[in-house]
C-alpha positions as CSV (number, residue, x, y, z in Angstrom):
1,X,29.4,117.6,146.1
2,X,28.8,118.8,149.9
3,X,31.1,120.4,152.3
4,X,32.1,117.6,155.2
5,X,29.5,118.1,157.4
6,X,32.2,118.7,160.7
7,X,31.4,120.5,163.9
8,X,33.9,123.8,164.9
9,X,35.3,121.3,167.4
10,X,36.0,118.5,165.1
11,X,37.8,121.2,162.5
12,X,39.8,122.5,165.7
13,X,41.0,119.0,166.4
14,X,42.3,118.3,163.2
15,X,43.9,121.3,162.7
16,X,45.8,120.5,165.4
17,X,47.5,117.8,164.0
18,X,49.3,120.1,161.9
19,X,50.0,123.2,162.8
20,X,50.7,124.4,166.8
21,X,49.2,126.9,168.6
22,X,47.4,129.9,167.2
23,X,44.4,128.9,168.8
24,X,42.6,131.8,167.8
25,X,43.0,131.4,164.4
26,X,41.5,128.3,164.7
27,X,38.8,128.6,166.3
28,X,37.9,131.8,163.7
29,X,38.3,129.4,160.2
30,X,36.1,126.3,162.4
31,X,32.9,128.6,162.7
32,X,33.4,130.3,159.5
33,X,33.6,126.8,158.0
34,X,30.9,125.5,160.1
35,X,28.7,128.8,158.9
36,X,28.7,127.4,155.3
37,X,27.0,124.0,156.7
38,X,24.8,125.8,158.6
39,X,23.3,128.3,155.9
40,X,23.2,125.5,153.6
41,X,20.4,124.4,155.7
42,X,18.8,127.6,156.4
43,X,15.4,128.0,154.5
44,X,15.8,128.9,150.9
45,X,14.7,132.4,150.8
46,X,17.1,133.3,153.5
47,X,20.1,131.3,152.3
48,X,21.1,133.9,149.9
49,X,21.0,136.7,152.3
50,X,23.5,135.6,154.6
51,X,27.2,136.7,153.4
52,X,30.1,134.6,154.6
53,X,32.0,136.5,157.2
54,X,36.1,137.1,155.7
55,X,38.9,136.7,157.5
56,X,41.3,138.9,158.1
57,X,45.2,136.8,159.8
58,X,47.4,139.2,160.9
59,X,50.8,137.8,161.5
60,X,54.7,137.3,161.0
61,X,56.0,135.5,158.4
62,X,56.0,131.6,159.3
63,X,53.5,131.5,161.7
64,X,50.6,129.0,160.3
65,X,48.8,131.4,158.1
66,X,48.7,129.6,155.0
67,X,48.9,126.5,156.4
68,X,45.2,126.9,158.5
69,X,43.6,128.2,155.0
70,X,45.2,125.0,153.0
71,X,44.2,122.3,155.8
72,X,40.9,123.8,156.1
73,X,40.0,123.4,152.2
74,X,41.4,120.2,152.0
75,X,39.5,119.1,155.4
76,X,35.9,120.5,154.1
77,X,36.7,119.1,150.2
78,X,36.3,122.9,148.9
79,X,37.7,124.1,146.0
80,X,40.8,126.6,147.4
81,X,43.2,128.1,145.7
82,X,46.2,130.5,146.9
83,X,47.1,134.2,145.7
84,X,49.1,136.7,146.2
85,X,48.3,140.1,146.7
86,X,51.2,141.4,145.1
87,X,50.6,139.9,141.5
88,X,47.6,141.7,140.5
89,X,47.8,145.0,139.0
90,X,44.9,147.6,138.7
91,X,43.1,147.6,135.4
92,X,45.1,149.4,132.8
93,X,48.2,148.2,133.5
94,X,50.4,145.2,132.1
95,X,49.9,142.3,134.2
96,X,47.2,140.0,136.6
97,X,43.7,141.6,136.8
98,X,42.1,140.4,139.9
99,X,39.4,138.7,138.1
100,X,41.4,135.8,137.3
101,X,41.5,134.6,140.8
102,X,37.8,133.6,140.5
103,X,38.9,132.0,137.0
104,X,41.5,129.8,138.4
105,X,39.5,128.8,141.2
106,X,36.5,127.6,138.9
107,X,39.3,125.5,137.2
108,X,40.6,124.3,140.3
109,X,36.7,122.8,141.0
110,X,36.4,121.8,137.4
111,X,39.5,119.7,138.2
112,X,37.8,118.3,141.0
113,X,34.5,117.5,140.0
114,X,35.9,115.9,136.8
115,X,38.0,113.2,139.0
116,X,35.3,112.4,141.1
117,X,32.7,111.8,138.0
118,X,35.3,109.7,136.4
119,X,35.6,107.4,140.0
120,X,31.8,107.1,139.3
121,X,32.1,105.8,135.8
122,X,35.2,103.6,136.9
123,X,34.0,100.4,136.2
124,X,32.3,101.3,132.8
125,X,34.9,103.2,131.8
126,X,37.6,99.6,132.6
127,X,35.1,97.1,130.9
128,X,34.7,99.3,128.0
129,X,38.9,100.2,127.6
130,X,39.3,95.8,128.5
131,X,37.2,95.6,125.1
132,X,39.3,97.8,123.1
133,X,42.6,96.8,124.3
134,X,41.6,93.2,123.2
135,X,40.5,94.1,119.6
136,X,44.1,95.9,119.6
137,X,45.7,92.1,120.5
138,X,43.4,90.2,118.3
139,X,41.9,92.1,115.5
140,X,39.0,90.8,113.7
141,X,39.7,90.3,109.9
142,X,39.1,92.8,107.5
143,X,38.5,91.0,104.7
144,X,36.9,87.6,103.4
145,X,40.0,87.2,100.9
146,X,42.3,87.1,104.0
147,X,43.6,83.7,104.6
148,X,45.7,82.0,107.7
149,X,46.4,84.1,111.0
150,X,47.7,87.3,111.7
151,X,51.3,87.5,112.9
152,X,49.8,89.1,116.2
153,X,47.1,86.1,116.2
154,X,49.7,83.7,115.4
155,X,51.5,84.6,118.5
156,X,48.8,85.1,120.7
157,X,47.2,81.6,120.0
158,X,50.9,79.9,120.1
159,X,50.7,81.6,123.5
160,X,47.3,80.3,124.6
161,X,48.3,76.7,123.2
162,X,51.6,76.9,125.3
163,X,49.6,77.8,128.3
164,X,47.4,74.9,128.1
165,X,50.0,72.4,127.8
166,X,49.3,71.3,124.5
167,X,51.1,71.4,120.9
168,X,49.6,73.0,117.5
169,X,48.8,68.9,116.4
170,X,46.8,68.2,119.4
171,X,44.9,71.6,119.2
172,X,41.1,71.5,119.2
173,X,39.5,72.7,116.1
174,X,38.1,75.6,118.0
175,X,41.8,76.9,117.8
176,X,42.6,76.1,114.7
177,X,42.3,78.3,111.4
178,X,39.3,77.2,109.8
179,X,38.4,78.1,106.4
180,X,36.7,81.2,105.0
181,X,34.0,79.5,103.8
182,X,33.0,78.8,107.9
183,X,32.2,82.4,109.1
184,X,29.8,81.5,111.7
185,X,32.6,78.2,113.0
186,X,35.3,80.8,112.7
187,X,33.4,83.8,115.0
188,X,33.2,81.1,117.6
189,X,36.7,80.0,117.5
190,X,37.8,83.4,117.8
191,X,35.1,84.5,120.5
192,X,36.8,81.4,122.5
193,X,40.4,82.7,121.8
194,X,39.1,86.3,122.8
195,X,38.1,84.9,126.0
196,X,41.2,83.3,126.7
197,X,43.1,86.2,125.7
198,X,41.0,88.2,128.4
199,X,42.3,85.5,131.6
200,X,45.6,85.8,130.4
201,X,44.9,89.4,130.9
202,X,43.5,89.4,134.1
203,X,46.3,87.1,135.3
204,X,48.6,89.5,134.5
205,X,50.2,86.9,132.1
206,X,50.5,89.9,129.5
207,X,52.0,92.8,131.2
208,X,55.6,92.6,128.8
209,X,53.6,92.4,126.0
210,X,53.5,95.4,123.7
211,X,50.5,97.2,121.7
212,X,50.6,99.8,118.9
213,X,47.5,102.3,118.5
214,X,46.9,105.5,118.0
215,X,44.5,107.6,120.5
216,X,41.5,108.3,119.7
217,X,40.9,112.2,118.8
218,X,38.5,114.6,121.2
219,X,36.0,115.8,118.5
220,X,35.1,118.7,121.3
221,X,35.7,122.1,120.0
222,X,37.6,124.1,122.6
223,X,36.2,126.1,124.9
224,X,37.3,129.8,123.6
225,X,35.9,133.3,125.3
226,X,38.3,136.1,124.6
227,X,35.6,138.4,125.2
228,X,35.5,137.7,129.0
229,X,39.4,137.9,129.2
230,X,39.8,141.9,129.5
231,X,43.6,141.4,130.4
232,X,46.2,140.1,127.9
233,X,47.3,137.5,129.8
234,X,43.3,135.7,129.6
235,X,43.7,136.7,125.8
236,X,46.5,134.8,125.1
237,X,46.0,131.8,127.2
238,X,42.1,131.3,125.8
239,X,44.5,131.5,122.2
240,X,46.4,128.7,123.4
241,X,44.3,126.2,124.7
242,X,42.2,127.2,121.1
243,X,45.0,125.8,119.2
244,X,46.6,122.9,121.2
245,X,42.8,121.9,121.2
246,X,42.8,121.9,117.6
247,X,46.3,120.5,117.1
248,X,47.5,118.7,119.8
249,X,46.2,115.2,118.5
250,X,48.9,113.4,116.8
251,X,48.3,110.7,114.0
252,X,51.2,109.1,115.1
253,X,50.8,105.5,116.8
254,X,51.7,104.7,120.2
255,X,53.3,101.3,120.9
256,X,53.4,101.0,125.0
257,X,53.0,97.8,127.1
258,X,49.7,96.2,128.0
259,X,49.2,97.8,131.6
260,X,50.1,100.9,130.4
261,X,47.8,100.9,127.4
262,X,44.4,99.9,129.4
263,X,45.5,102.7,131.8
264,X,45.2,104.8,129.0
265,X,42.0,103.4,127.4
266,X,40.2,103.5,130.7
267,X,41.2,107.2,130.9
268,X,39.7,107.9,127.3
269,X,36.6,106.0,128.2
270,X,36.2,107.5,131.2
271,X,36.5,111.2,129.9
272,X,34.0,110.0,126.9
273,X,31.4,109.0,129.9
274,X,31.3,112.0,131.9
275,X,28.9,114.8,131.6
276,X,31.0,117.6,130.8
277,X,28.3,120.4,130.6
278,X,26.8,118.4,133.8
279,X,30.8,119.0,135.6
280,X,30.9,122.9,134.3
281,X,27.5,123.5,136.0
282,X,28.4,121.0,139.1
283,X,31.7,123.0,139.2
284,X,30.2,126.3,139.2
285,X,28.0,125.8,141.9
286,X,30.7,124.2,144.1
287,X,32.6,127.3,143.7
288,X,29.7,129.5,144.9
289,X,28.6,127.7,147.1
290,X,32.2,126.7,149.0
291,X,34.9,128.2,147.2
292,X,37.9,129.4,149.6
293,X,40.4,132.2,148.3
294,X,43.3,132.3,150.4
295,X,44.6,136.0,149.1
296,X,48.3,136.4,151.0
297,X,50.7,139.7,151.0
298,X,47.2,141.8,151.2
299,X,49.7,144.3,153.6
300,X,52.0,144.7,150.4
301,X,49.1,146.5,148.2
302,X,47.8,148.6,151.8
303,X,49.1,152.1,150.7
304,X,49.9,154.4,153.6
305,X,47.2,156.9,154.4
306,X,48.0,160.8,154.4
307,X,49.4,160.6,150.7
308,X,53.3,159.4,149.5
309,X,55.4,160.4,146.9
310,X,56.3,156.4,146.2
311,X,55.1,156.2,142.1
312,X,53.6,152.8,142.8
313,X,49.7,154.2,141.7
314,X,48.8,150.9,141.5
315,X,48.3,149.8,145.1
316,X,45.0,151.4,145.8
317,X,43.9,150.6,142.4
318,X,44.2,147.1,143.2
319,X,42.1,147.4,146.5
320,X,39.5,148.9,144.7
321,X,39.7,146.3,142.2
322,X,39.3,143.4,144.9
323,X,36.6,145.3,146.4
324,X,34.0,144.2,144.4
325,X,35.1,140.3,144.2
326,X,35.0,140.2,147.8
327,X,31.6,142.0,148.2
328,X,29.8,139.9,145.4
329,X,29.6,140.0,141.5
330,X,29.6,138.1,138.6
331,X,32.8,137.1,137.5
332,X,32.7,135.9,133.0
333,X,34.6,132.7,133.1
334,X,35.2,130.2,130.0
335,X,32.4,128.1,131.6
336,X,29.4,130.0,132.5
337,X,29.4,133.2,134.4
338,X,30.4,132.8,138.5
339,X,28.8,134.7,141.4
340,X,31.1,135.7,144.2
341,X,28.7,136.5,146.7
342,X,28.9,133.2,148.8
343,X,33.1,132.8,148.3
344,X,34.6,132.8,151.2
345,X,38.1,135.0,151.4
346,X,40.7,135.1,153.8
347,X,43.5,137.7,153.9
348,X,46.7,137.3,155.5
349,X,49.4,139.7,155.9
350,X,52.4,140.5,158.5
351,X,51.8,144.2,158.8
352,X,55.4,145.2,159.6
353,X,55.6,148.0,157.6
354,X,51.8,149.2,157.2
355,X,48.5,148.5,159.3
356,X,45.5,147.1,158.4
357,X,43.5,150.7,159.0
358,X,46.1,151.5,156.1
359,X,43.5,149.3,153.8
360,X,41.0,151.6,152.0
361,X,37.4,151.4,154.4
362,X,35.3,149.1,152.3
363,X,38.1,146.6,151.8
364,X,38.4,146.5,155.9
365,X,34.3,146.4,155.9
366,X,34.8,143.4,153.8
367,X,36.6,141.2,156.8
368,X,34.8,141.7,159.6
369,X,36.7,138.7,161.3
370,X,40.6,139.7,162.4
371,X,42.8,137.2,164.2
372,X,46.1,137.9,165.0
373,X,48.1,135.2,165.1
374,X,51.4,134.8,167.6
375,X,55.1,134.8,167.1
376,X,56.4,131.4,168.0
377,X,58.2,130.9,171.1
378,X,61.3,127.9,171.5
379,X,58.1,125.8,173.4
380,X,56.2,126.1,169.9
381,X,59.6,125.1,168.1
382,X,60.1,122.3,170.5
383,X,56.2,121.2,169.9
384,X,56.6,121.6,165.8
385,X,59.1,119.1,165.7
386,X,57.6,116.3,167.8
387,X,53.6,116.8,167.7
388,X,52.3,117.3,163.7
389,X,52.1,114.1,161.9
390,X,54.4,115.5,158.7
391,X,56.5,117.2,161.5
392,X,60.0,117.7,160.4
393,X,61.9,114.6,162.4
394,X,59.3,112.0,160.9
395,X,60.3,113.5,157.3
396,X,64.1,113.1,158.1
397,X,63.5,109.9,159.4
398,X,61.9,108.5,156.6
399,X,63.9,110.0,154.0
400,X,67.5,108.2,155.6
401,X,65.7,105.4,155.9
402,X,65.4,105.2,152.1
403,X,69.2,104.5,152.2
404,X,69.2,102.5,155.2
405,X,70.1,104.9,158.0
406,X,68.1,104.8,161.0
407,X,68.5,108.8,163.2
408,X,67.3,109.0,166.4
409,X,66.6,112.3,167.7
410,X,66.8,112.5,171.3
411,X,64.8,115.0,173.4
412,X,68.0,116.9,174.3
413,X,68.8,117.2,170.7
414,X,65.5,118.8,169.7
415,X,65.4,121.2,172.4
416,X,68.8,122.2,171.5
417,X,67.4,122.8,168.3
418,X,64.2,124.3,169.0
419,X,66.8,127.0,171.6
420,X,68.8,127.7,168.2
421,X,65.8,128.5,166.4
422,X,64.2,131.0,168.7
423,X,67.8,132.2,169.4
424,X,68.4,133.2,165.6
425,X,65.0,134.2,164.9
426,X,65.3,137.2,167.7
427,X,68.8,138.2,166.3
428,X,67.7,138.5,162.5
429,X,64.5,138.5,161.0
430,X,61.9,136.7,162.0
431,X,61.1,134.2,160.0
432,X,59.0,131.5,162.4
433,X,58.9,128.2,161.8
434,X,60.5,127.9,158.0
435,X,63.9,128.8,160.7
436,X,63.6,124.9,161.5
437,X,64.0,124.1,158.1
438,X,67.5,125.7,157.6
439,X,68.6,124.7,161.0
440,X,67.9,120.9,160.1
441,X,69.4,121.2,156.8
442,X,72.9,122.5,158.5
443,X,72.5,120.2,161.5
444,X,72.1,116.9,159.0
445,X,74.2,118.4,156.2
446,X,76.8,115.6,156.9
447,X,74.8,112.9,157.5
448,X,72.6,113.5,154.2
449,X,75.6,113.6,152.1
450,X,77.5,110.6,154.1
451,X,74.5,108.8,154.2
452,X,74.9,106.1,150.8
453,X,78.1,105.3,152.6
454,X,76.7,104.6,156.3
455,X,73.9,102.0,155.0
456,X,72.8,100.0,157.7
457,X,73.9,102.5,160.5
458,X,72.1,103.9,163.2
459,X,72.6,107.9,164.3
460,X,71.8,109.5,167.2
461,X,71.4,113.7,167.0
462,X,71.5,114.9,170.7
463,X,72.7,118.2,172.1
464,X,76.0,117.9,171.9
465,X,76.2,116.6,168.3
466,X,73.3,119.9,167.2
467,X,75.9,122.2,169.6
468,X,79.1,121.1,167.6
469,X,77.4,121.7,164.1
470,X,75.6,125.2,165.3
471,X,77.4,126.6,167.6
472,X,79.9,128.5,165.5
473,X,77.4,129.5,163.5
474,X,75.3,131.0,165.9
475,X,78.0,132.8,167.7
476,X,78.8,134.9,164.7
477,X,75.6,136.8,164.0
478,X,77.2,138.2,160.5
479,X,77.6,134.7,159.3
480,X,74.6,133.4,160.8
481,X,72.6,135.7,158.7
482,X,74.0,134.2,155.7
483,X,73.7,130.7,156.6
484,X,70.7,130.6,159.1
């Protein structure tokens, strides 16, 4: 697996579908992205001295933050995953060591790389899963002293018969029971009716119809290393996945309907095709190579300089526990040891309270790059509700249109609601653009609950109608706290 191969431009552009404004920010993930390409292709014996260059988004709450870092991994195909600050704990003390980031991002590529081998053994996997869904409707016989049909045979053949327009009397031998003593005559016949049985299958003719088995068992030993776990928390989830390993596969037979089965079987196949030390290995060097730790709240765990008398020892403990993950070690996972060197990491914190000089040195050393990103104005608001393709107006429109309500907004409407946004966000906290979320929910309340009722209707949300639902509301800044 390789990183899409997109110029700083390109990345710019589709971020821009998304998320407005904070142009900056943009621009700083596009080269940093663009980087990886470009010392991917850098002669070998240089390739390893170049260190991706962290990212440090400085920001209020609600701005796009999060939102660059998740379109960007999703845009380049990179394993990402999302942390917060705040969880870990230095080592010593009960809770997340910081190591496990790095662990739940090789799982996260693990995941990955796993559903793109099984797309490549697809077709193998659907032949092979078509083959044993038809021994499970027409079982071969176990025994020579067997005679006549099987009830399942009986029915299936009475079913091929019907579909052919033709009664048991008029039946060609070939679909007939013939006896024992014709094994070679009978392996034909029921190589015919096998082939039948797999058109009436492809036609869909079988989807009611309903199948007992039981899974097949993994006979994989699970994965288990408790000695690369140093926190309690890695101890007792290696423990777990040890024993639902060993005991999760039930004996007990599964009767579900035909489609459902061979989605199952191709599943099993395909999982029994892929090269799972070839995925760990695969999946390692993805994470190395492109891995993208998104690492938010890094403002909460930035002690003040100068000393405090605030107990909380563990906040500069946990710097100095990040330290070496961003600057590059080797990090003991349950499959294979993983090199942080090459991961790229971007921070992200509002800074209200403390400043980024409040981080210890080396941890600032370790993101060179610092954007800050803007406070959203009522023009941004206006622009979030009309311009991203999941803005929030396409999402209300879809979801009423589930029970046959059709809104309109009208332009009026949503700057009336983009003026209410900035207008509470500069009275109470500042909370960006997750304000449009609570200022749709009360401006639609009705609507959404009315809306079984008014199938078939068509609403219009203008000023007026937003100023009637908000206005009271806004006026009362004690109550709009509450409520907005």
């Amino acid at each position: 697996m390789k990183t899409a191969n997109f110029t700083p431009r390109e990345i710019v552009s589709e971020l821009d579908k998304y998320i407005i404004g904070q142009k900056d920010a943009k621009r700083a993930v596009a080269i940093a992205l663009r980087n990886r390409w470009r010392r991917q292709n850098v002669p070998e014996e240089l390739r390893d001295e170049i260190a991706p260059k962290n990212i440090l988004m400085i920001g209020p709450t609600g701005v796009g933050k999060t939102e660059i870092a998740r379109r960007l991994a999703k845009l380049s195909g990179a394993p990402f995953i999302k942390v917060e600050a705040t969880k870990f704990t230095e080592v010593g003390y009960v809770g997340k060591d910081v190591e496990s980031m790095v662990r739940e991002l090789t799982e996260t590529a693990i995941n990955m790389v796993k559903e793109e081998e099984k797309l490549k053994v697809q077709s193998k996997a659907e032949e092979l899963a078509e083959e044993r869904l038809l021994d499970l409707l027409l079982p071969p016989k176990e025994s020579p002293k067997e005679t006549g049909l099987s009830p399942n045979q009986e029915v299936l053949e009475g079913m091929i018969l019907a579909e052919e327009g033709i009664s048991e009397q008029e039946a060609p031998d070939n679909l007939k029971e013939e006896p024992i003593s014709q094994p070679k005559a009978r392996s034909e016949a029921e190589e015919k009716t096998r082939e039948k049985l797999r058109e009436m299958l492809h036609q869909g003719k079988l989807k009611d119809r309903l199948v007992e088995f039981r899974p097949k068992p993994q006979t994989m030993m699970p994965m288990v290393e408790v000695v690369s776990a140093p926190s309690l928390e890695e101890v007792s989830s290696n423990i777990r996945d040890m024993f639902s390993g060993l005991f999760s596969q039930s004996s007990k037979r599964r009767k579900l309907k035909v489609p459902d089965a061979l989605n199952l079987l191709i599943q099993e196949e395909a999982s029994k095709l892929v090269d799972n030390e070839n995925v760990h290995q695969t999946a390692i060097d993805l994470v190395e190579q492109s891995g993208i730790i998104f690492l938010d709240e890094i403002d909460k765990i930035a002690g003040k300089q100068g000393g405090s008398s605030n107990p909380d020892v563990s906040r500069e403990g946990v710097q100095r526990d990040i330290l070496p993950i961003v600057e590059g070690s080797n990090v003991h996972t349950k499959y294979g040891m993983v090199k942080t060197d090459h991961v790229l990491f971007i921070a992200a914190g509002a800074f209200h309270v403390s400043k980024p000089s409040d981080l210890i040195p080396e941890l600032q050393g370790r993101f060179p790059i610092r954007v800050e990103l803007s406070s959203l104005t009522e023009e941004d608001f206006l622009k979030i509700l009309q311009e991203p393709a999941n803005s929030l107006t396409k999402q209300y429109h879809a979801l009423l249109k589930t029970e046959k309500v059709e809104l309109d907004f009208a332009e009026d409407g949503l700057k009336e609601i983009a003026h209410f946004a900035a207008e509470v966000n500069s009275k109470t906290e500042n909370i960006g653009a997750r304000r449009l979320h609570t200022i749709m929910e009360n401006v639609l309340d009705e609507i959404s609950f009315e809306a079984p009722d008014k199938s078939g209707s068509s609403l219009k949300i203008n000023a007026q109608y937003v100023r009637d639902k908000l206005s009271d509301v806004v006026k009362d800044e004690d109550l709009s706290r509450y409520i907005l």
